[in-house]
N, C-alpha and C positions, 0 to 999 in steps of 0.2 A: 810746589808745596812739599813740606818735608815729609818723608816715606815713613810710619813708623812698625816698631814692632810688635806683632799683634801676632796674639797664639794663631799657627795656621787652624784651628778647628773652626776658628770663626769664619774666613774666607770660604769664597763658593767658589764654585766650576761654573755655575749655567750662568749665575749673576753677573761676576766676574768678567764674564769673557762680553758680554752684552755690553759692561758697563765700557769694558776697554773701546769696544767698536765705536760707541755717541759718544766719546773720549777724542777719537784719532777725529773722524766725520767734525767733531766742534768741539776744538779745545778751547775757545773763546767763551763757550757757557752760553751760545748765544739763540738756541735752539730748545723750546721747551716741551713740545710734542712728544709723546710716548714712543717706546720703543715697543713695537708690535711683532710679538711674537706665534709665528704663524703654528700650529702644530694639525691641523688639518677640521681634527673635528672639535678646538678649542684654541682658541686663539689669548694671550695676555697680552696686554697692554699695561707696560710697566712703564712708571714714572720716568723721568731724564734724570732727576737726584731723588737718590732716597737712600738710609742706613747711615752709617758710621760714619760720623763728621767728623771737624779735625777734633775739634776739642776732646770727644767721645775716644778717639783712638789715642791722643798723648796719654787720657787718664786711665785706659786701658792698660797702654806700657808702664806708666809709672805703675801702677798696683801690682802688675804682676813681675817685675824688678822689685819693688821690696821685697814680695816674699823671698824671690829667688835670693835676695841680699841677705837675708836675715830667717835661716830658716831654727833658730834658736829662742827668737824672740816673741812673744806677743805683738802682732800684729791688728792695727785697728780701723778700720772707715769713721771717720767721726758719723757719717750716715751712707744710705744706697748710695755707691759711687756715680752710678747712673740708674736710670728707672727702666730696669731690664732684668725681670725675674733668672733669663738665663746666664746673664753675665755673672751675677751677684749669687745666684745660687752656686755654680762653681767655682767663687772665690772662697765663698764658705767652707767647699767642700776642703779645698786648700788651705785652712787653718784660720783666714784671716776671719773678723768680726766685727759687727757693727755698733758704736756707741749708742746711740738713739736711731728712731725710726723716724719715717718719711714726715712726719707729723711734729717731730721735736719731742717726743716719749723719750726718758730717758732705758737703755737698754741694758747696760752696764753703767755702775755708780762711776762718779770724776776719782772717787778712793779707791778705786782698782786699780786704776792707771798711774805709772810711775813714769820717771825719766828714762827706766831702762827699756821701754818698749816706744814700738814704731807706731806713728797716729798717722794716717794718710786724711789730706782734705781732698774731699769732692770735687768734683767737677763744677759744681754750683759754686764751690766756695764756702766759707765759713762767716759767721759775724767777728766783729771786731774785742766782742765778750767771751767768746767761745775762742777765742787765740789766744787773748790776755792769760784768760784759764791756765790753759796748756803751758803755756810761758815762763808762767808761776811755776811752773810742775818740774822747768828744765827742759820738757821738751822740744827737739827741732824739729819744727813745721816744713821747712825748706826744700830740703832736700825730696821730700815726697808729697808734695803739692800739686795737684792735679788740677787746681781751678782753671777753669778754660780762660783764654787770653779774652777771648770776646764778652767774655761778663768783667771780666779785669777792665777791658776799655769802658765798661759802662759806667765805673766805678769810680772812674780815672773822670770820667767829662763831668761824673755829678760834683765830684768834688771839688772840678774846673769852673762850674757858672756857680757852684756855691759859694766858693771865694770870694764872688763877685755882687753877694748878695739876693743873688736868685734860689726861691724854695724851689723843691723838685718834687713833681711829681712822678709817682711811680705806677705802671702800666702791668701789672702782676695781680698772681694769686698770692694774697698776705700770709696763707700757710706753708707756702711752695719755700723748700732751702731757699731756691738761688732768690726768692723778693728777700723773705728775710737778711743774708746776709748783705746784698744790696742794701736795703735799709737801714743796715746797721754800717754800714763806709758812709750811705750818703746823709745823714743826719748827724757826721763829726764834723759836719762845714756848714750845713744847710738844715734850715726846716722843712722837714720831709710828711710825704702824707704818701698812700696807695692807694690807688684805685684798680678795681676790676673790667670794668668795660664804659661802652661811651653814657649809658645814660646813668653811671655815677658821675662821671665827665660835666654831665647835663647837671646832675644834682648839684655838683659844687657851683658851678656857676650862678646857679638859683641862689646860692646859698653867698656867694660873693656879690648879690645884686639886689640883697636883702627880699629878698621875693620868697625864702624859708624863713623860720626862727633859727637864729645862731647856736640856740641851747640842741637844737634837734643834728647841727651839725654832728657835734660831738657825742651823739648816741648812733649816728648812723656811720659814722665813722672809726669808731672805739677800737682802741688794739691796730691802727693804722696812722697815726700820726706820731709825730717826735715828740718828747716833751717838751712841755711849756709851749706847744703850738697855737696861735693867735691866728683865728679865723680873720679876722678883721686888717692885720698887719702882715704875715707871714704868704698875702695869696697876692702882693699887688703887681711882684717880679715873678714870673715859672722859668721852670724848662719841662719837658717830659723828658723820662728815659724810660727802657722797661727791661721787665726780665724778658731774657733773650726766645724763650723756647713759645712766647705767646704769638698770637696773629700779627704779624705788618702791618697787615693790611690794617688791622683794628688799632694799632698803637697809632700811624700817621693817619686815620681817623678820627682819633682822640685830640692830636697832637693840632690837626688841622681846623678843630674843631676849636679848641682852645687860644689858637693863636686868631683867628678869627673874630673872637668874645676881645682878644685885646686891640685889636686893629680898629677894630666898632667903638673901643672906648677910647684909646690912645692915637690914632688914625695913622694911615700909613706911612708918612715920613716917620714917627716916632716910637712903633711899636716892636723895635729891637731894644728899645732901651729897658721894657715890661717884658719878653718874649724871647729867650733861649734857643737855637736851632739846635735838638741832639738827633738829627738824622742819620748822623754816623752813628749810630748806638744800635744800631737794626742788625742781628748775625745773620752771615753771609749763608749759613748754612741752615736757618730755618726760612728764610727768607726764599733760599732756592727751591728748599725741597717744598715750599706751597706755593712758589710759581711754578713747580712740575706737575704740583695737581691739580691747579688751573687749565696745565693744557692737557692733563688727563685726561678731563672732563667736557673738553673741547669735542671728544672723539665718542661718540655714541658707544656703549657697552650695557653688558645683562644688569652685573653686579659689580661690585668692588671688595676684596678683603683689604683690612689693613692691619700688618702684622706692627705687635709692641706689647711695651709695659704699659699695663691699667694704669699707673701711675703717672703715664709719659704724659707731661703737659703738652710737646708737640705732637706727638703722635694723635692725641684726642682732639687737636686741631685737623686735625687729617680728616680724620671720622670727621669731623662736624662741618667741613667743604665738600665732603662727598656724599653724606646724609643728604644735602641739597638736592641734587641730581639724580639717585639712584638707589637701592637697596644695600646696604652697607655692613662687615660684618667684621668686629673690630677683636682683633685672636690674640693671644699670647706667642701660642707657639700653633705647629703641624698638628698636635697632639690636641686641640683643639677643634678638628674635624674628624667627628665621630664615625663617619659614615655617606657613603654618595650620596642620602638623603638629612641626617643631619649635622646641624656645626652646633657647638659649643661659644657662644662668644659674651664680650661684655657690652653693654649700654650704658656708655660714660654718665649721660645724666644723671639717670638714673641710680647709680652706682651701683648695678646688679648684672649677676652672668648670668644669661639664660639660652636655653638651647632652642634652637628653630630647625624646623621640619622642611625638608623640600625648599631648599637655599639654593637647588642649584635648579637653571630653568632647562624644565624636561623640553629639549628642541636640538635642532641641527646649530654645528656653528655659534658655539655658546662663545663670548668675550665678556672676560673678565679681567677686569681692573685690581694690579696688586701692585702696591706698595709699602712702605715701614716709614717707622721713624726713624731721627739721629741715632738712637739708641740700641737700636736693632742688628743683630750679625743678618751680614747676605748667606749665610750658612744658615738661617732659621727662614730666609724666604725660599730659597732650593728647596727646604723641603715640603714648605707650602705647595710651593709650584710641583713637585714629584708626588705631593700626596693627593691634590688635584688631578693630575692625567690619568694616576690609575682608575680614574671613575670616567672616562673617555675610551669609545672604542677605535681601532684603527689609526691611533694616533702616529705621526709621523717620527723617527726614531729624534731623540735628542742632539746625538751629532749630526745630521741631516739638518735638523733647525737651524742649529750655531751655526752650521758651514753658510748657509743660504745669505742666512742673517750676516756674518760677518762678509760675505762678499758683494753685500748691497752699496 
């Protein structure tokens, strides 16, 4: 996979060198149990994948090669390049700016921006209205495009079985960039509709079975379908696809769930002609890092932190398969554990940070579960993990662990 270049401030030392060791031990990927790090009087149990995926790191380098390109220019994000308060806060600090917010807020008007300045697209990607825009304006998108290839392929299939007359349904958060700009590529071929989880999945189906009222469709569904969408006409061929950073597991739920409903009506010699396969549409890299926290979870532990952006759609997947299991504490940054006795963290559902007392359990031999999401530098779990053992006594020296660890 191609190496890229990424300010050394984001790399670690202690991440790093672990991450090399379950690297050499299984370069095949084929291995999902934690990597256990023993320190005497606390042990982590870090994930097999977690942090900076590929996509994460291309649009890493491109944003900081334009500034470096253009350090005359107005520099722009059409939004958060990723959802990483510390990534994005020191791009800021670097001059560059952000059009609109996580939410589609406008943040700077379209009449600021001219041809003579640099616009970077996201990692999610842009809509196909929001290009036009720019286009108009003279500006070139190209050269500093960060969209990840793996939402590009998803884009690419919708508009493959849309040709073909199949509507798509989409597996996303309807306010998240990466659905919207999705929605807006897969609705230039296809009638498109989103969905959030399985039992809207369940609802449409009701609703394709006439077991709803159809007028109810379209209030339950508002602000989530293409125009001129035809409940009645537009659901008889699917495919699913989804935005990239959601559950697998939940998308070929849906997905499984759906083709099912057609196999009961169309029967099985016939139900590829009603039934789209987009299983290659699944990214490799959220896909890994929540089969790494499956076999986190495998391994008995106290608690779990998981370092990210509140904003990180994957990352809050993280949180909500280890909520399962165990007490769970969902951080931004280091700066975030106030003290041996308290943390600071967010409650995704919720949408609130609040701080909890006595997080960490007063006993011998404490294990604790840490991981991140795509979005996350291994230079922000180092310091997780170092602001953690100083609340540890007697612990065994750092390069004593690595050596141990990498001679296993």
């Amino acid at each position: 996979m191609k190496k890229f270049d990424v300010p050394e401030f984001y790399r670690s030392s202690i991440i790093a060198s672990i991450k090399e060791r379950r690297r050499y031990l299984d370069p095949k990927k084929k291995d999902f149990t934690p990597s256990i790090v023993d320190f005497g009087s606390v042990k982590f149990h870090l994930a097999r994948h977690f942090g900076f995926c590929y996509g994460v790191e291309n649009a890493i380098e491109i944003s900081y090669k334009a500034i470096e390109e253009n350090p005359e220019k107005n520099i722009y994000l059409l939004s958060q390049m990723i959802h990483n308060p510390i990534v994005n806060d020191d791009l800021i600090s670097r001059g560059l700016r952000f059009i609109m917010d996580t939410d589609g807020n406008q943040l700077i008007g379209w009449d600021e921006i001219n041809s003579d300045d640099v616009v970077i697209t996201p990692a999610f990607g842009t809509t196909i209205e929001i290009k036009k825009l720019l286009e108009d304006k003279n500006i070139k998108l190209e050269k500093y495009d960060t969209t990840c290839p793996f939402v590009t392929r998803v884009w690419k299939k919708a508009s493959s079985i849309g040709t073909n007359d199949f509507s798509i349904i989409i597996h996303g958060k309807h306010k998240h960039e990466e659905t919207k700009a999705t929605f807006s590529h897969s609705m230039q071929n296809a009638s498109s509709l989103i969905i959030k989880d399985l039992n809207e999945a369940k609802k449409l189906v009701e609703f394709i079975e006439g077991k709803l009222p159809e007028d109810d469709f379209y209030v339950l569904f508002k602000g989530k379908y293409s125009k001129g969408f035809d409940l009645k006409k537009d659901l008889q061929k699917i495919g699913v696809v989804n935005q990239t950073t959601m559950l697998a597991s939940e998308t070929e739920e849906i997905s499984n769930f759906l083709k099912d409903f057609i196999i009961n009506k169309h029967g099985e010699d016939n139900y590829k002609d009603y039934f789209a396969d987009t299983r290659d549409t699944l990214c490799y890299a959220t896909n890994e890092n929540q089969k790494a926290t499956y076999g986190l979870l495998n391994v008995p532990a106290d608690i779990a932190i998981v370092v990210g952006g509140y904003n990180s759609s994957n990352t809050s997947h993280l949180v909500e398969l280890c909520e399962h299991k165990l007490p769970t504490y969902f951080i931004k940054s280091f700066k975030e554990i106030l003290s041996r006795d308290t943390i600071r963290h967010f409650k995704y559902k919720e949408k609130e940070i609040i701080e909890t007392n006595n997080f960490l359990p007063k006993k011998k031999n404490v294990k604790i579960i840490l991981t991140s999401g795509a979005s996350c530098p291994d230079s922000e779990v180092d310091k997780v993990l170092n602001k953690l053992l100083t609340f540890f006594e007697d612990t065994n020296p750092i390069e004593e662990v690595l050596n141990d660890f990498s001679s296993k």
